[in-house]
N, C-alpha and C positions, 0 to 999 in steps of 0.2 A: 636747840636755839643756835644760830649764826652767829659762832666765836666773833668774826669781824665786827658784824655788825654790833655785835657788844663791845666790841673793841671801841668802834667809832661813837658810840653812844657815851662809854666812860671818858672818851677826848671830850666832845660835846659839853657835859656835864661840868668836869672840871676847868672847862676855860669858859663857858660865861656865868658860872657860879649858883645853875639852878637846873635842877631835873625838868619843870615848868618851861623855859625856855628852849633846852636840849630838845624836849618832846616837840615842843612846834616847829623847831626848825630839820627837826630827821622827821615830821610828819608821824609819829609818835602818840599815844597816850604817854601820860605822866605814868600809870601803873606799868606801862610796858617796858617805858624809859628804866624804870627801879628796878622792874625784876632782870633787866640785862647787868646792870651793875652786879645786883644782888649774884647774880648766874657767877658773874668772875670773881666776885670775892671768894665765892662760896667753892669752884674749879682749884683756885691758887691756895686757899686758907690766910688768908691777908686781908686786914679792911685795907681799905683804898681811901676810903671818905669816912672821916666824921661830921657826923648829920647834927644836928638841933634843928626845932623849930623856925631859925632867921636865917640860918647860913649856913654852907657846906665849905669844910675844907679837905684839901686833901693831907693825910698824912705821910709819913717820910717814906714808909713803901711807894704809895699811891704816889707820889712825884717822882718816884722812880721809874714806878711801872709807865706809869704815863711819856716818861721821855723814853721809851725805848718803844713803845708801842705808838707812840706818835713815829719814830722812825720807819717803824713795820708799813705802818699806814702810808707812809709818803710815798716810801718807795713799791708797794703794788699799786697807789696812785699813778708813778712815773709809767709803771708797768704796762698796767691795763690804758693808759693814752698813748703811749707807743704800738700796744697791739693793735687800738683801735684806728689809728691811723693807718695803719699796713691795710685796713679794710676800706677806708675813705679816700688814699692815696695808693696808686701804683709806685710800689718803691723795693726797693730789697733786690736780692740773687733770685730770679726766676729759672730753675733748674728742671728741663723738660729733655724727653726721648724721642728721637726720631729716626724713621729708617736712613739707611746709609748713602742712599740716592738721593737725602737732600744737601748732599755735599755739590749744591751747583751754583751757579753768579746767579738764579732766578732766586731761589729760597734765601741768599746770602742781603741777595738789596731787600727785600721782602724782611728782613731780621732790621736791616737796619734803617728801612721806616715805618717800622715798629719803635725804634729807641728815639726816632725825632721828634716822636707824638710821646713818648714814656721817658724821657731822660734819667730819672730815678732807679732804671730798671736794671740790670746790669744780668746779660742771658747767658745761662750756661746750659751749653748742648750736649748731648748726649745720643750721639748717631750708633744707633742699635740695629740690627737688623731681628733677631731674638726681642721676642716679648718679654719687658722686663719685672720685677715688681715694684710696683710705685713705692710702696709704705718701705718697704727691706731698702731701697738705694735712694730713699730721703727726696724723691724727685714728686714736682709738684702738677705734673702732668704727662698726657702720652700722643705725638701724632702718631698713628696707626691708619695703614691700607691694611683693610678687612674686609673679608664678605660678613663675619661672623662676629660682632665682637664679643666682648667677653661681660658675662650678665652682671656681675658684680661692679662692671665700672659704668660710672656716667658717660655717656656720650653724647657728641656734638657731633651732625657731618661737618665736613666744611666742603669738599669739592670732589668730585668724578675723576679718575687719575686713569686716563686710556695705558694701556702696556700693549706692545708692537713686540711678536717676532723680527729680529735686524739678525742681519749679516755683512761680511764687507763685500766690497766689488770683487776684492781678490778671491774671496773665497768662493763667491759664486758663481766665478770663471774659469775656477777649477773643478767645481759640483755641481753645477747646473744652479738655476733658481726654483725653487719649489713654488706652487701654484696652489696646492691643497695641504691643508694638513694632513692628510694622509701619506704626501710624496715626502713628506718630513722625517717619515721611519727611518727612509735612506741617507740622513746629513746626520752630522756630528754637532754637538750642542755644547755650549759652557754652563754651566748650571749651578742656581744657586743651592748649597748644601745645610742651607737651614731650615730653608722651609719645600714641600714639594711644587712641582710643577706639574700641569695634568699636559704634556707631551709625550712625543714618541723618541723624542730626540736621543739618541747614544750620548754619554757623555764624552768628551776631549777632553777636559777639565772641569773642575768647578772649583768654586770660593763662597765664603761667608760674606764677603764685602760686594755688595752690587757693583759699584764704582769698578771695581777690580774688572769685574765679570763684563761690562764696557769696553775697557781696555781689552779685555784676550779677545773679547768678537770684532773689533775694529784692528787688528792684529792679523785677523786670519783662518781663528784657532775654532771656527764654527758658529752653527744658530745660538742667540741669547732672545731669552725673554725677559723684557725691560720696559721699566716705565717710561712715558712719555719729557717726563722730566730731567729726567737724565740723559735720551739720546736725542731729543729735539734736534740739539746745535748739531750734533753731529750727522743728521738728517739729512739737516736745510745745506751743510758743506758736504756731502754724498761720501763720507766715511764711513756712513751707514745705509743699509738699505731696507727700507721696512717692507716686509714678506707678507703674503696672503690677504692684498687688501680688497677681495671678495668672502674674505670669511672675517671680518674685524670681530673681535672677542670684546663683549660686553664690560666696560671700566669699571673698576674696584671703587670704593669711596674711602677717601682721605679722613678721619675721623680725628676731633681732640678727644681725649678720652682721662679720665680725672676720679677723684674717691668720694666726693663729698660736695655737692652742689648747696650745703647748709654753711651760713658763713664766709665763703669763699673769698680769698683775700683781690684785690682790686687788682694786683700785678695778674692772675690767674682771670679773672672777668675782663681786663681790656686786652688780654693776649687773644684770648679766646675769640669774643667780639671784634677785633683785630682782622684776624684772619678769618671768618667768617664777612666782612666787608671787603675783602681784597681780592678774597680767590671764589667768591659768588658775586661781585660788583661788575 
């Protein structure tokens, strides 16, 4: 039997003065209404009520138990309308992971009309380039570029993400410009060391941080392979120069990727549907 709701049954009871009444308003039989009483008398070893024929009082326990379990009641009352509202309002720390390349002014304005339509919402980032675990770093969601995602989580696409071999002018006026991938064995490459790359490139250096790995090929220091969001700007100003565009490599998909699509609180549904409107619109 459901302590609470026996709990709330004994409130019932002793504030409008009749089991009969209690039962109709928790929707109730009268026998079901007694035997929850009956259950906590019977749990504590204490009456709670003395009964007769005309009228129910409570006794000196029972007014005891009853002020403190009226407390219990109130405040998972408080509890469960505040959680509920977190599902009916977007509001609260939206605490999500995204790779390192979304450190750019497109993803940054994109954040923050998000927060003009969600003011409630207050985003806390988490630029990873390693896949991280949702449940273990308390985070309530994942942008992930994958061909592959991972079976245990839910996903969403949101958007096709092209990645461009680039290099600078400087450096391909000192190595030629390569035409095939194939001519790519011969150049030097910055690369990232977290995850692999299916190229021929030698490395020059590498880094865990994409953004870094920008900076060294716009530098000089050799071929990078990078997503389109990150080297756009430096594109369209010719600090970059994108390589092999007869052989353009098929774009990854930008994915939300999440634990639990049961419940889901409103701050996580209008993020989600958010960027699904922005970057497919």
């Amino acid at each position: 039997m459901d302590r609470l709701q026996s709990l709330e049954v004994f409130r019932q009871v002793a504030t409008l003065g009749s089991f009969t009444r209690a039962a109709q308003a928790l929707g109730l039989s009268v026998a079901m209404a007694s035997k929850h009483v009956s259950r906590l008398e019977a749990d504590l070893q204490v009456r709670l009520l003395n009964r007769s024929s005309r009228r129910l009082a409570l006794t000196e326990a029972g007014a005891e138990y009853l002020r403190e379990a009226g407390h219990a009641l109130d405040t998972l009352a408080t509890a469960r309308a505040a959680a509920q509202r977190g599902r009916r309002t977007a509001q609260g720390v939206l605490r999500f992971t995204a790779p390192v390349w979304c450190a750019t002014p497109r993803f940054a304005q994109l954040m923050a009309r998000y927060q003009v339509e969600q003011p409630l919402v207050v985003l806390s980032l988490h630029l990873e380039n390693r896949h991280v675990d949702l449940v273990a770093e308390g985070l309530d969601l994942a942008l992930r570029v994958t061909a592959q995602p991972q079976p245990q989580l839910i996903v969403r696409p949101l958007t096709p993400v092209a990645f461009h071999f680039v290099a600078s002018p400087a450096y391909l006026a000192r190595h030629g410009t390569p035409r095939t991938t194939a001519e790519l064995a011969g150049h030097r490459g910055v690369l990232p060391n977290y995850t692999g790359v299916d190229s021929p490139l030698t490395a020059s250096a590498d880094s865990n941080n994409t953004v870094m790995l920008a900076r060294l090929a716009e530098a000089g220091l050799g071929v990078a392979y990078l997503p389109a969001w990150l080297v756009d700007e430096a594109l369209a100003e010719g600090r970059l120069v994108a390589l092999l565009p007869d052989e353009p490599r098929p774009p990854l998909t930008l994915y939300a990727a999440y634990l639990n699509r049961e419940y889901q609180s409103a701050k996580v549904r209008t993020f989600i549907d958010f960027l699904v409107r922005e970057l497919q619109g």
